[in-house]
C-alpha positions as CSV (number, residue, x, y, z in Angstrom):
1,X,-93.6,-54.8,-77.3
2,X,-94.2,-51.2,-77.7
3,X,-92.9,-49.0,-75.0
4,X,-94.3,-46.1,-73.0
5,X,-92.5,-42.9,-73.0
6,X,-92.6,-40.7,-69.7
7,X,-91.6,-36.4,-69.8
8,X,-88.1,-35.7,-70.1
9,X,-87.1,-33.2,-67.4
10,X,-87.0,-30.7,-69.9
11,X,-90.8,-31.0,-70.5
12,X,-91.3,-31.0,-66.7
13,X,-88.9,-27.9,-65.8
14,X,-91.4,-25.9,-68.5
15,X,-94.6,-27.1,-67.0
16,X,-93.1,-25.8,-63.8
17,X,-92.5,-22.5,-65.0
18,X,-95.6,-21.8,-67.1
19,X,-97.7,-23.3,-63.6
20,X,-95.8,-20.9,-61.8
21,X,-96.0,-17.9,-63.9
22,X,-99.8,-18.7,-64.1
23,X,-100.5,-19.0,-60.0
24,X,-98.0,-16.0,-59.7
25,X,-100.2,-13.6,-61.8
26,X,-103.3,-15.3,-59.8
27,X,-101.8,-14.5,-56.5
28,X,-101.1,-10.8,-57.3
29,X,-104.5,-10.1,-58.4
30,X,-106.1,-11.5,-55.1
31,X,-103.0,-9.6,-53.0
32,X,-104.5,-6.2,-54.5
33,X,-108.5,-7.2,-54.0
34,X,-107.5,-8.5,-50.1
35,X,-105.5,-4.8,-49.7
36,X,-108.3,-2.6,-51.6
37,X,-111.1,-4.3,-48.9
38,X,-109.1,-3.6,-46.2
39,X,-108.7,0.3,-47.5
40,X,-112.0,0.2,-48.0
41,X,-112.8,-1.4,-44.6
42,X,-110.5,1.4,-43.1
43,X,-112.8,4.2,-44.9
44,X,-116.0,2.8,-43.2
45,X,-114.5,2.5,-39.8
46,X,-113.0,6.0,-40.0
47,X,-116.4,7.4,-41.0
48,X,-118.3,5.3,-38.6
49,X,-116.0,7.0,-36.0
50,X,-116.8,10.8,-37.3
51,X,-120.2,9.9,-37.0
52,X,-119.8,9.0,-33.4
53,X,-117.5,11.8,-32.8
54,X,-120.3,13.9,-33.7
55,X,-123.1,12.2,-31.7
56,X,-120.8,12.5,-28.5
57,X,-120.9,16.1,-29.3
58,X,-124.7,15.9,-29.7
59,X,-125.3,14.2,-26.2
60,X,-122.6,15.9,-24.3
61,X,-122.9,19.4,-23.2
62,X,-120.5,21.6,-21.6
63,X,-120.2,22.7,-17.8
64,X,-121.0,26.2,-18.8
65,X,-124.9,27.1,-18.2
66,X,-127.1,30.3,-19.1
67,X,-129.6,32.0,-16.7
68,X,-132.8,32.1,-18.5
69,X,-135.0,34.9,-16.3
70,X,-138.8,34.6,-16.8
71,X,-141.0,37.4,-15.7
72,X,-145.2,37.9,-16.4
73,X,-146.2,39.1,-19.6
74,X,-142.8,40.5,-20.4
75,X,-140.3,39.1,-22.8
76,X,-137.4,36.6,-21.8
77,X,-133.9,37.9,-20.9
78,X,-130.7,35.8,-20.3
79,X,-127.4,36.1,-18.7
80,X,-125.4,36.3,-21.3
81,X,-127.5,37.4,-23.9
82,X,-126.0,35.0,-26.2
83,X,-127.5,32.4,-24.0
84,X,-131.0,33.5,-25.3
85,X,-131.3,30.8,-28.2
86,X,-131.1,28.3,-25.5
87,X,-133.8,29.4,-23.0
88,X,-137.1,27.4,-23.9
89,X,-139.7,29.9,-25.4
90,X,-143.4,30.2,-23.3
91,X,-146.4,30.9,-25.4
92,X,-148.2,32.4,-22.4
93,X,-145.6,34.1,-21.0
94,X,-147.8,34.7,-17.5
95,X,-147.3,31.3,-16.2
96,X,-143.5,31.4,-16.6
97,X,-141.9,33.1,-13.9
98,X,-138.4,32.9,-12.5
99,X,-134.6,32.2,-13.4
100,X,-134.1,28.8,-15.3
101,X,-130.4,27.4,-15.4
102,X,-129.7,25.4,-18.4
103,X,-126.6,23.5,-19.6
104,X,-125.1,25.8,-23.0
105,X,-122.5,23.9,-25.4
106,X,-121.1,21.1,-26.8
107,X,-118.4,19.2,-26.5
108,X,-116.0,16.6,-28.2
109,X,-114.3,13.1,-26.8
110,X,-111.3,13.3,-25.1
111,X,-108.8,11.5,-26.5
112,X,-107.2,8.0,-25.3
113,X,-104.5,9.5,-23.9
114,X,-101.0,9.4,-25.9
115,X,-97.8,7.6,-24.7
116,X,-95.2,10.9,-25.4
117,X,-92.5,10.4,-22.8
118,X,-94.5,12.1,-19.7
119,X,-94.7,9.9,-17.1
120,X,-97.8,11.3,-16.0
121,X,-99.9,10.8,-19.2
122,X,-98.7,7.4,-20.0
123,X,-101.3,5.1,-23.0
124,X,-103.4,2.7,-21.0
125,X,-104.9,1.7,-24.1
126,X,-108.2,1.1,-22.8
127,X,-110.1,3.3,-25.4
128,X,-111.6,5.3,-22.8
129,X,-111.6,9.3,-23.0
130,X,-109.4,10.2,-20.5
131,X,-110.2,13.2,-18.6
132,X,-108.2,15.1,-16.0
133,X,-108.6,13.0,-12.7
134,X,-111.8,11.1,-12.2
135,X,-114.5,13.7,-13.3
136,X,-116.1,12.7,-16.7
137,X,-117.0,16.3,-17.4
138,X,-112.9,18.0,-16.5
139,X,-111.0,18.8,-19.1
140,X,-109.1,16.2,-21.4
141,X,-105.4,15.5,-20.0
142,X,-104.4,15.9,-23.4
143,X,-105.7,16.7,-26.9
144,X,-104.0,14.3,-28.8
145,X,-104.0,10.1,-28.3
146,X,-105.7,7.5,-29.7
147,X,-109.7,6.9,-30.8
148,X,-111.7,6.6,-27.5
149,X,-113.2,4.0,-29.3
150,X,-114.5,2.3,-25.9
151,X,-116.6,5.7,-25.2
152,X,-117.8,6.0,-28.6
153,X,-119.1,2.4,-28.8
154,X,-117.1,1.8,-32.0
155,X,-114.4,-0.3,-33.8
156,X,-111.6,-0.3,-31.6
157,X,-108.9,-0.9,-34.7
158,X,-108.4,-0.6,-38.3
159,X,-108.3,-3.5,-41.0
160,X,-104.6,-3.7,-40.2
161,X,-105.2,-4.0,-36.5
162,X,-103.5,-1.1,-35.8
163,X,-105.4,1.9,-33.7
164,X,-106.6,5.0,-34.8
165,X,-105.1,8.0,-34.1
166,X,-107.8,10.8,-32.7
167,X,-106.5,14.9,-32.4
168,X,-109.3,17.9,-31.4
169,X,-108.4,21.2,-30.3
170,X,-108.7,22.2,-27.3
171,X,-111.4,24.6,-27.0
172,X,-114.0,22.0,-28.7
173,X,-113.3,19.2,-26.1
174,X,-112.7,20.9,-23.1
175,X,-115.0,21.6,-19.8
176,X,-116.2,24.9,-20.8
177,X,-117.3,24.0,-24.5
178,X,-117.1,25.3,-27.7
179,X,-119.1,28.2,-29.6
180,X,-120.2,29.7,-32.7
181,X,-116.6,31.8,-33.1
182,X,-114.5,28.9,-31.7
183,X,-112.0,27.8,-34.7
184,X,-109.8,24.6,-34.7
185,X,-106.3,24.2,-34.6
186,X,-105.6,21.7,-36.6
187,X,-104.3,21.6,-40.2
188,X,-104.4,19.3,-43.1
189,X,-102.0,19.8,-46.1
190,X,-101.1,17.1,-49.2
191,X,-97.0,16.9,-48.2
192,X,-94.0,18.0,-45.8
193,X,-90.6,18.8,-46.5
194,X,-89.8,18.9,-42.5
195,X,-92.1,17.0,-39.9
196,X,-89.9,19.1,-37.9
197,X,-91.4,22.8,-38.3
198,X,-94.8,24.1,-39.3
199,X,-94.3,23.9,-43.4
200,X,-98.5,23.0,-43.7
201,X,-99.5,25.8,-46.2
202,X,-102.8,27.4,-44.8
203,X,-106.2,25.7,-46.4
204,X,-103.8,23.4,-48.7
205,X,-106.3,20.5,-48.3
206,X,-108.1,21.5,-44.9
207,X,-107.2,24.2,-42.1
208,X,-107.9,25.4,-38.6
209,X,-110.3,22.3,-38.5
210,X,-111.3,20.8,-34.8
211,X,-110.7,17.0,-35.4
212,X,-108.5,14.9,-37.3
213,X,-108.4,10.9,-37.8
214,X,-105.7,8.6,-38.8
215,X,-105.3,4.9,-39.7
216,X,-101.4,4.3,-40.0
217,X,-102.5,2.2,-43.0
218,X,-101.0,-0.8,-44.7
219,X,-97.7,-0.8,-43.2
220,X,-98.5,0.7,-40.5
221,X,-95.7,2.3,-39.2
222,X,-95.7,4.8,-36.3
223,X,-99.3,3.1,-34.7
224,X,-99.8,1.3,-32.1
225,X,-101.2,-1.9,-32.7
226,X,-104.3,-3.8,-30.4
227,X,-101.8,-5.9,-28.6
228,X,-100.2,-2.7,-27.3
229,X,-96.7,-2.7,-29.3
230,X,-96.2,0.2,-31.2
231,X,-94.4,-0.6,-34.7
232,X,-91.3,0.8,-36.3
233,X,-91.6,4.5,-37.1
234,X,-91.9,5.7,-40.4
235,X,-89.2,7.3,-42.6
236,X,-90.4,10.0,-44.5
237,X,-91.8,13.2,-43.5
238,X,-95.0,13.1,-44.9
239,X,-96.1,10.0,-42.5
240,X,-94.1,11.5,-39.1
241,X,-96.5,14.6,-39.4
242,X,-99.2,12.0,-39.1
243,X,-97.1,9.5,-35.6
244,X,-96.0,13.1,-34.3
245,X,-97.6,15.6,-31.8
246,X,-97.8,18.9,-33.2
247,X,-101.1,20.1,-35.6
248,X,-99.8,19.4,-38.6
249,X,-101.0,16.4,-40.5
250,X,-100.7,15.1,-44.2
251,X,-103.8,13.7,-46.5
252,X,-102.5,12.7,-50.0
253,X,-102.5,10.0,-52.9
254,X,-100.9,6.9,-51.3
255,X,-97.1,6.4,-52.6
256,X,-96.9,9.5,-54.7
257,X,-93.7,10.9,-56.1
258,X,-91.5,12.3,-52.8
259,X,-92.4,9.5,-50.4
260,X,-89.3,7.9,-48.6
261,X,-89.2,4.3,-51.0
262,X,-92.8,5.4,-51.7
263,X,-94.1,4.5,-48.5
264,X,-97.2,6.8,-47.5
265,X,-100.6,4.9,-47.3
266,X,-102.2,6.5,-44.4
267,X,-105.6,7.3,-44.5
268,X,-107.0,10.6,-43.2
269,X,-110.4,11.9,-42.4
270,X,-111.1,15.5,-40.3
271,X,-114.3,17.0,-39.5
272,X,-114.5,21.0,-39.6
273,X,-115.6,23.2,-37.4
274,X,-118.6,24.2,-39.7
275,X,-119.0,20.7,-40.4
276,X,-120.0,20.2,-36.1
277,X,-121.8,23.1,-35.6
278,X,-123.9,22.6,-39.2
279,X,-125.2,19.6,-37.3
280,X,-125.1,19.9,-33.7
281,X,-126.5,23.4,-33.2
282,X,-127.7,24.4,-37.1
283,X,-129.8,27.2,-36.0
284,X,-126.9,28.7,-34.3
285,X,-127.5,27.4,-31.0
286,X,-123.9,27.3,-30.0
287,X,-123.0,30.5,-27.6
């Protein structure tokens, strides 16, 4: 009788392997497609919310107003006189008479305000602007926080679940408005050797811009996540000028050469001050 011969563990130990090197060099494959939507995911968000950022601005003017004084047959004055690009131009100039108040600038989002230690400005986490007591049109109670995303009508998180961080300068989001001269604050450089002191090199990827945007990325340290636990900070210098408060921030190619265990993968985006006025008031109708 002939008899049938079964795999000697041998055999079966090598199947193993070779099945396991094969699923293993599936698996990292997907890992990198799952991690490159997720960036990509990320991108659209953050765009989506410079988009909104700027529609706020569009839709939201400023508490300052111009006088617009109307007199028969004679030409229109304003107090100021840079106010004059707002006051609405009369073709027959006789049956326009008297002083016409009109709402001036612009203004950006306040931000959800920022957990820093004050007891007074502590992170609700509702993705509300938050303004200086209960008046929508006061000034911000701080100029950095979190994404109003709530106000804006947008994604409240990244692909990592993690929220975004929002900064403007002060003189764009605040009561009064900002103007043609108005300049940001903020600036955006490609690496820092101390998150401690201003080392950003002036116009090293962007400066003196009015808005900046960060995703914590991948590992996400230094955000604050949607369930309103803020992870483990991050180790190297180049992501604490991105989790800190000053107006320094870093944009550069994740895990480049300098990176503590070559951690950087945040994602940046900023909007200049060119950028907002080229769009909200393109004929140079900011005062």
């Amino acid at each position: 009788m002939k008899r049938t011969r079964g795999f000697t563990l041998i055999e079966l130990a090598i199947v193993l392997v070779i099945m396991t090197i094969l699923i293993g060099g599936l698996a990292m494959p997907l890992s990198a497609q799952i991690q490159a939507r997720r960036i990509a995911e990320t991108n659209r968000t953050l765009e989506e919310a410079r988009e909104a950022i700027i529609g706020y601005a569009m839709s939201h003017r400023s508490t300052a107003t111009c006088t617009c004084t109307y007199s028969p047959g004679n030409p229109v004055t304003a107090t100021p006189l840079a106010c004059l690009s707002f006051c609405p131009v009369s073709t027959v100039t006789d049956t326009v008479t008297g002083d016409i108040t009109l709402p001036t600038g612009h203004r950006l989002p306040c931000p959800d305000k920022l957990d820093d230690g004050d007891p007074l400005t502590t992170d609700d986490g509702d993705g509300v602007a938050d303004h200086i007591g209960a008046n929508l049109t006061a000034d911000c109670v701080k100029p950095y926080g979190y994404l109003p995303w709530a106000t804006l009508g947008v994604a409240s998180q990244d692909a990592w679940g993690n929220r975004l961080r929002y900064a403007v300068t002060d003189t764009f989001s605040q009561s009064a408005g900002f103007s043609n001269s108005d300049e940001g604050d903020l600036s955006v450089c490609d690496s820092s050797a101390n998150s401690g002191t201003s080392d950003c090199e002036p116009g090293n990827v962007a400066d003196k811009v009015p808005v900046v945007l960060v995703s914590y990325g991948s590992n996400g340290w230094g955000a604050l996540n949607v369930n309103g636990k803020t992870q483990a900070p991050p180790n190297s210098d180049n992501e604490k000028e991105n989790a800190n408060t000053d107006t320094e921030f870093v944009s550069r190619t994740p895990s480049r050469a300098g990176d503590a265990a070559g951690e950087f993968d945040d994602l940046v985006k900023w909007i200049s001050a060119d950028q907002l006025r080229g769009r909200i008031c393109p004929a140079g109708g900011c005062p």
